[in-house]
Every structure is written in structure tokens, then in C-alpha cells.
C-alpha positions as a printed NumPy array, in Angstrom:
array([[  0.   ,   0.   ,   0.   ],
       [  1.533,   2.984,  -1.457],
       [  0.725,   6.629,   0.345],
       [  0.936,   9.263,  -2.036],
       [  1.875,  13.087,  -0.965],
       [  0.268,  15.994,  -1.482],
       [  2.43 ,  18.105,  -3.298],
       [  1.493,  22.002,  -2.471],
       [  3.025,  24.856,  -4.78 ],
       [  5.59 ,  26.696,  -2.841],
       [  4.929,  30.252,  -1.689],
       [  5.44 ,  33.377,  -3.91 ],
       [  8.332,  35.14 ,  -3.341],
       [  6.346,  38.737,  -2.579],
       [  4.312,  36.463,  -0.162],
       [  7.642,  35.718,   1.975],
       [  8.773,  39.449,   1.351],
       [  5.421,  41.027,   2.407],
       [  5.782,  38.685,   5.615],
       [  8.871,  40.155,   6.177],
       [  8.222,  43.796,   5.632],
       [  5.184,  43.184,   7.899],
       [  7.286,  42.204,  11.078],
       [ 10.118,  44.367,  10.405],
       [  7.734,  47.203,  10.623],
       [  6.006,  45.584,  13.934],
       [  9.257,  45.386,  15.419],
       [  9.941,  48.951,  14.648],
       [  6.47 ,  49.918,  16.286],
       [  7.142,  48.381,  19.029],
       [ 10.154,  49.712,  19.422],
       [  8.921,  52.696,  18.989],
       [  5.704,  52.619,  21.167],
       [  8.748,  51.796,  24.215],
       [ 10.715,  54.449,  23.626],
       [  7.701,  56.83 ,  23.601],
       [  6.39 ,  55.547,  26.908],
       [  9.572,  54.197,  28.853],
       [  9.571,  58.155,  29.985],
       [  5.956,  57.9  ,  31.229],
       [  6.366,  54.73 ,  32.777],
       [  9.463,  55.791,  34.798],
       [  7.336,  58.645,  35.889],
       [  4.43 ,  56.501,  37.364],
       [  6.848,  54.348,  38.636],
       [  8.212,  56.603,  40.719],
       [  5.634,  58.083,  41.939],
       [  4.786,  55.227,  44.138],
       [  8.038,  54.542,  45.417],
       [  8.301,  56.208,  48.726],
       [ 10.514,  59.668,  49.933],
       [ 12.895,  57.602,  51.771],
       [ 14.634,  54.119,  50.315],
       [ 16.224,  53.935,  53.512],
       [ 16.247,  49.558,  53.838],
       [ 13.471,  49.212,  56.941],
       [ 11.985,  52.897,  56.852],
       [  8.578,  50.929,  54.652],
       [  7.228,  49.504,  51.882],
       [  8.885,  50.183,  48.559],
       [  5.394,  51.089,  47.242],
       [  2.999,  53.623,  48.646],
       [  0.143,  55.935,  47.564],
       [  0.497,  58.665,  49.956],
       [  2.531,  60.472,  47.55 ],
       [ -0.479,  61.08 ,  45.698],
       [ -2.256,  62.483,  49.064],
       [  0.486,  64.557,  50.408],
       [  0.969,  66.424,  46.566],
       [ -3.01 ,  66.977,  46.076],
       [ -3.132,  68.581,  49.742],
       [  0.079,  70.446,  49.752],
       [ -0.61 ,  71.677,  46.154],
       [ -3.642,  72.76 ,  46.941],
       [ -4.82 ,  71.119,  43.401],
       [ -8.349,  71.003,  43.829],
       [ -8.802,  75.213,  43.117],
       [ -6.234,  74.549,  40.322],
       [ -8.14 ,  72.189,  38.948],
       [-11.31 ,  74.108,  39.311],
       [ -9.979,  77.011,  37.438],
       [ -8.082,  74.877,  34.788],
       [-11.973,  73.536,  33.981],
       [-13.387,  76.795,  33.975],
       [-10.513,  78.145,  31.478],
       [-10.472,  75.216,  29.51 ],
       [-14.067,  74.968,  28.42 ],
       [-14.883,  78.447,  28.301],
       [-11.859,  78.766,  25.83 ],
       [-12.668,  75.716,  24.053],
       [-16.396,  76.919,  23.438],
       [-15.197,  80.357,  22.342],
       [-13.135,  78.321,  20.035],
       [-15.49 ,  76.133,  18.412],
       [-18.296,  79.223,  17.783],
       [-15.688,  81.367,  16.273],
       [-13.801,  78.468,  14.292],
       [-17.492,  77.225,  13.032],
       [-18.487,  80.627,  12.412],
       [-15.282,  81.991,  10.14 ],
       [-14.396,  78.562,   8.964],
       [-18.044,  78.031,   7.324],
       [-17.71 ,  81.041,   5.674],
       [-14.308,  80.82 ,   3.927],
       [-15.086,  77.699,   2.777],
       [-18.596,  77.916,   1.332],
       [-19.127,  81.825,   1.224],
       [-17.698,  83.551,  -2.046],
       [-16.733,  86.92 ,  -1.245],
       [-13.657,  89.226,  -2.701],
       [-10.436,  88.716,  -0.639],
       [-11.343,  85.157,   0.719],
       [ -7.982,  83.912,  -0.314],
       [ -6.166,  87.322,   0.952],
       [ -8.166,  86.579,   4.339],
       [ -7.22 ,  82.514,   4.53 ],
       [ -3.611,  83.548,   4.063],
       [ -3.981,  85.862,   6.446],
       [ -5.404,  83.437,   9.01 ],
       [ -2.824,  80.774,   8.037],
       [ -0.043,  83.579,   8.824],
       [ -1.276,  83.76 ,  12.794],
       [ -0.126,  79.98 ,  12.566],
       [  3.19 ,  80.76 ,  12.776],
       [  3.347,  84.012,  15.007],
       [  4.253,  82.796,  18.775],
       [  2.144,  83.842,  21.246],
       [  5.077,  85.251,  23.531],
       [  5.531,  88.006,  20.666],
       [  1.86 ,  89.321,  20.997],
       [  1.611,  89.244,  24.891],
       [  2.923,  93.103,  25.191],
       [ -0.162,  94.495,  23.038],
       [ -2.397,  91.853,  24.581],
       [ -1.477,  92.388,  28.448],
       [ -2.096,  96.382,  27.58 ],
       [ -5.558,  95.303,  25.885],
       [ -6.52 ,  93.546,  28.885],
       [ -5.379,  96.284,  31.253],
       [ -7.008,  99.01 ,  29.817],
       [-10.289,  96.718,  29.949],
       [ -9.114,  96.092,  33.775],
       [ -9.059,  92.335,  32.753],
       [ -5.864,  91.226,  34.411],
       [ -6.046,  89.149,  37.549],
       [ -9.209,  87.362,  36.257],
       [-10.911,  85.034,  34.142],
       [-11.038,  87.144,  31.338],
       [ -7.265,  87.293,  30.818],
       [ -7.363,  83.642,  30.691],
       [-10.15 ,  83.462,  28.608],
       [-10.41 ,  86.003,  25.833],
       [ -6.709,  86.235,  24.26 ],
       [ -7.652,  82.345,  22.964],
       [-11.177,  82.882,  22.566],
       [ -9.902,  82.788,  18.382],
       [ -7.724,  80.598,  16.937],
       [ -6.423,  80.337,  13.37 ],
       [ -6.049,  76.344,  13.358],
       [ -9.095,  75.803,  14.46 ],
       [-10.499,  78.009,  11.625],
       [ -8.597,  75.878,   9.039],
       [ -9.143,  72.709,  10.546],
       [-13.075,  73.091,  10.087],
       [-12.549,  74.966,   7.126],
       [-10.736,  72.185,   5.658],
       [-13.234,  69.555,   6.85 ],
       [-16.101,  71.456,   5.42 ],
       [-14.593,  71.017,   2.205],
       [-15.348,  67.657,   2.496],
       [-19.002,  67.746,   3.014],
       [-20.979,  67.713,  -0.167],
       [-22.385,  71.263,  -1.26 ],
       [-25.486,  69.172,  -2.483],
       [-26.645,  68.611,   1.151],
       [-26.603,  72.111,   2.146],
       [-28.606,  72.902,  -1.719],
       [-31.494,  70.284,  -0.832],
       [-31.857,  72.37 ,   2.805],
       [-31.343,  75.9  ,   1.079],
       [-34.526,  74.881,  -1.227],
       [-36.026,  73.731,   1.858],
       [-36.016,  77.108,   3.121],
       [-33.299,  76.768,   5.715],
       [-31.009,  79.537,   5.531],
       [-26.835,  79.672,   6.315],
       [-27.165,  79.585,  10.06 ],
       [-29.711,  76.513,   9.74 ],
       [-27.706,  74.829,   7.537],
       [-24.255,  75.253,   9.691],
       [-26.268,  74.103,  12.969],
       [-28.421,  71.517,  11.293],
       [-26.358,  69.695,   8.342],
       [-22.734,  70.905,   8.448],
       [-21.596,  70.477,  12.053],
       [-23.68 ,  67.248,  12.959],
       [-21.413,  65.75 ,  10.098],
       [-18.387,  67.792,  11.461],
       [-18.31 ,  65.957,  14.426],
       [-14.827,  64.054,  14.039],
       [-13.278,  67.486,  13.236],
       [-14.833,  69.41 ,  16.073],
       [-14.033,  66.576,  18.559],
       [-10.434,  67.394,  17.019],
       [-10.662,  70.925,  17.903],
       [-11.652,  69.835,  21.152],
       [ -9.371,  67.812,  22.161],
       [ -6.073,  70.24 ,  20.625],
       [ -7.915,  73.349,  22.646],
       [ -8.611,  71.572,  25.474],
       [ -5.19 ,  69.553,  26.266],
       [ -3.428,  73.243,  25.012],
       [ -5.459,  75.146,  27.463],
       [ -4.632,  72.96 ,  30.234],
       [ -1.145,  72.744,  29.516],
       [ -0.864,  76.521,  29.192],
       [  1.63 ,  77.985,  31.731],
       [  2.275,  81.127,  29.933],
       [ -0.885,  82.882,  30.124],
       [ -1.798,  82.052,  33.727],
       [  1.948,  83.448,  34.863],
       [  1.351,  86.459,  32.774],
       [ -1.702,  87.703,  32.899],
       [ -2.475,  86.854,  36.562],
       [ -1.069,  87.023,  40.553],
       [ -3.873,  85.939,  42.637],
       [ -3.665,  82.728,  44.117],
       [ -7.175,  82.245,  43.772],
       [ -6.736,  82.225,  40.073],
       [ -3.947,  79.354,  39.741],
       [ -4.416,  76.821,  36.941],
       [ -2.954,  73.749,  37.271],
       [  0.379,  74.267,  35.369],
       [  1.022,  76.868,  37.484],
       [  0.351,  75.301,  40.672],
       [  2.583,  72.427,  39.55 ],
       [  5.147,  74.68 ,  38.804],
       [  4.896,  76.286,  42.451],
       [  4.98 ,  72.544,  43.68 ],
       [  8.346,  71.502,  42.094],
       [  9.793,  74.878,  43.454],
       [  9.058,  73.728,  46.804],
       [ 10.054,  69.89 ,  46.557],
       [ 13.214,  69.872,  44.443],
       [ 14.643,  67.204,  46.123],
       [ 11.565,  64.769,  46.439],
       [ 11.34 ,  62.977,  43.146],
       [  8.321,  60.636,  44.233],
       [  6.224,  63.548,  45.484],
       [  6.908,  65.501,  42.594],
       [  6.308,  62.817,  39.684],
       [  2.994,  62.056,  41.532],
       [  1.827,  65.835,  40.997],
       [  2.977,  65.19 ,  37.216],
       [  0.923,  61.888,  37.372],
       [ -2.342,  64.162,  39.145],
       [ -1.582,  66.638,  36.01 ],
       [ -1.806,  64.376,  33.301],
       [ -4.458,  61.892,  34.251],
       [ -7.355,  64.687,  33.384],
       [ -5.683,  65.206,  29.536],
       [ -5.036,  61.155,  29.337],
       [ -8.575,  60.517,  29.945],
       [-10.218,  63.136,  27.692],
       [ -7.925,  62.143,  24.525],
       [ -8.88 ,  58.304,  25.467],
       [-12.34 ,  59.069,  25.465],
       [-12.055,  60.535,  22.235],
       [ -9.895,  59.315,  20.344],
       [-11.671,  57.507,  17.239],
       [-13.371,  60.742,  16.568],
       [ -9.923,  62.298,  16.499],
       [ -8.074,  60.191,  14.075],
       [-11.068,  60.153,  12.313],
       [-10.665,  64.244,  12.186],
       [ -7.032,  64.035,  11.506],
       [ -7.239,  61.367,   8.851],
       [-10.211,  63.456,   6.681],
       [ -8.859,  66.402,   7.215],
       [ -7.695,  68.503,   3.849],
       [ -9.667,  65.98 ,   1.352],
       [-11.832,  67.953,  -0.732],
       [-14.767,  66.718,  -2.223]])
């Protein structure tokens, strides 16, 4: 009794090759992925190790780092005022970026090109060189030392305007024709068809104002002295003034920082590489 064998037809080359190229560019990733968060995981590491290695002074892991930096810097008004500054700046944002982006992309009017450029330019003027004009704007309104100085100098942004600009582009004009003829006019159509299908951009624009705003040390040390007006940047900034020397305490106040940010990019996320990926494809 003879078995035969089943002779199978050996792989393509390009098969073996596109194998290859496929786990040589995992293995990058991966590499890459650790390098990007070996930094964050030293950081939460040692935040739970305690002040003192001593050998016998306690456990080599503790939370109280995390209780000792909320309480002694005083984070809870921070983060009240980090909110507040955050979302008003990030509403202001959306309404204006909505409002001017809508227009430059759909409205034809002489100088719209002359007036893109011109918001593209503000892209790559640094905030530092404006804060001279902007501090005396706010002082002659008697604006410093509140929210308004925290507030209003954002309250416009040029990428914002371009990123929804942009994405608007993508939306087809034929949708906003049927609701013209349905007697809807260009507010009603921007509330009612353009930004419901804007969403991944706007959640975009969220996400960049809102992580920028809370990251913002500038404006805060600027435009402001009252303690009662201290933003979370700022009060971490205090904090590592004070405890130099204390590594654990102060990578905990990074961790208490950061988790806020972490969560609200996590949460939204899909919508923003969504936003990113669709971003300047025009219809």
C-alpha cells in the first residue's frame, strides 16, 4: 500500500517578502511605542516609590505620595480654574472656528484667499511676541487678575479656523442645496447639516484646545497674581519649586496633572483620528 503526498506549490516570493516587511515594521512599532512611553512609565513608577529608600523605613510602594501632593498643592482650586478656562476657551473656540471657517469655505466673497492667508499667517506668530499688546488690551479693559485674561486672548484661533474649514470642504455642497430649497437659511444649515457631520473634526478641535489650554503655563503666569486664580500648570510649577529634592512627590503631581488630559484624549480618540485622517480631502 503505497501513500501518495500531497504536493502544495511553494509560496510566492512577494508572499515571503510582504511577511517580512510586515514584522520588520512591527518590530519597529514596538520599538517605537517603548521608547515613547519608557519616559511615562518611569514617571508613574516613581511616583509610588516612597521619599525615603532607607532599607526598613517601609514599603517600597505607597500611595500617599499622591495624598500629600493633592493637599500640599492645593490642586483642587487649580483644577477648578483649569476647567473653567479650559471649556470656556474651548467653546469660544469652536463658535468662532465654526463661524469663520463656514464662511471661507462655502461663502464667495472678494479677498477670501487674501483673508485665509492671512489666518494661516497667525499659525506661525508665537504667542510670547503678541503678549505686550495683549497684556495692555486687557489692562485698559481692567481684565488682568481674572478670568477674562485667561479666557479672551484664545477665545480665536487660526487652526481651528482651518481645521473646520478644511473639513467642510469635504461635506458635499449638495446637502446644504437640498436644505437651502427647503427654506433653511446659512445659520440653519451650519447648525443643522454641516456640524452634525463635522463631528470628528470638532471633537479634534476639542481635544487640541482643550489639552493646550490645560497645559498653558504662559498665560496664567502672565496675565495673573492671585492665588485664587492658579491653573494647574502653574500650581505644579509652584509645587516643584518647593520639593526639588523629592522625586516621588513631585512625579505624583505630574501623574495628578496628566491623568485629566489622558482621559479626555482616550475618550475621544476615534473621533480624532477620524478628524485628523479626513482632514484637507476635498470633495
Amino acid at each position: 500500500m503505497s501513500h501518495t503526498q500531497t504536493a502544495y506549490p511553494p509560496r510566492p516570493r512577494g508572499t515571503i517578502a510582504l511577511v517580512l516587511v510586515s514584522s520588520i515594521s512591527l518590530v519597529l512599532l514596538l520599538l517605537g511605542a517603548g521608547l515613547v512611553l519608557s519616559p511615562l512609565a518611569i514617571v508613574l513608577w516613581t511616583s509610588f516609590l516612597p521619599s525615603s529608600l532607607t532599607i526598613g523605613d517601609g514599603p517600597w510602594f505607597t500611595i500617599a505620595n499622591y495624598r500629600q501632593a493633592w493637599d500640599r498643592g492645593q490642586f483642587l482650586l487649580a483644577f477648578v480654574n483649569s476647567t473653567i478656562v479650559a471649556l470656556a476657551v474651548t467653546g469660544l473656540q469652536m463658535v468662532t472656528s465654526a463661524l469663520a471657517g463656514y464662511a471661507l469655505a462655502r461663502l464667495q466673497f472678494r479677498g477670501r484667499q487674501a483673508l485665509l492667508l492671512l489666518v494661516l499667517a497667525t499659525l506661525v506668530i508665537p504667542f510670547q511676541i503678541l503678549v505686550i499688546p495683549i497684556f495692555l488690551v486687557l489692562k485698559s479693559g481692567h481684565l488682568i487678575n481674572t478670568y477674562g485674561a485667561l479666557i479672551l486672548p484664545t477665545a480665536a484661533n487660526g487652526f481651528g479656523i482651518f481645521l473646520l474649514r478644511q473639513y467642510f470642504q469635504t461635506i458635499p455642497v449638495e446637502l446644504e442645496e437640498a436644505a437651502a430649497l427647503d427654506g433653511a437659511n446659512r445659520l440653519q444649515i451650519l447648525w443643522q447639516v454641516t456640524l452634525p457631520l463635522a463631528r470628528p473634526a470638532l471633537v479634534t478641535l476639542f481635544l487640541f484646545t482643550v489639552i493646550g489650554e490645560w497645559n498653558d503655563l504662559f498665560k496664567p503666569l502672565v496675565f495673573t497674581t492671585r492665588p485664587e486664580l492658579r491653573t494647574v500648570q502653574l500650581a505644579l510649577a509652584e509645587f516643584q519649586e518647593q520639593f526639588t529634592n523629592n522625586w516621588p512627590l513631585m512625579m505624583a503631581a505630574v501623574v495628578i496633572a496628566t491623568v485629566p488630559v489622558l482621559l479626555a484624549f482616550l475618550v475621544g480618540q476615534r473621533q480624532f483620528l477620524q478628524g485628523i485622517a479626513t482632514t484637507g480631502i476635498k470633495n
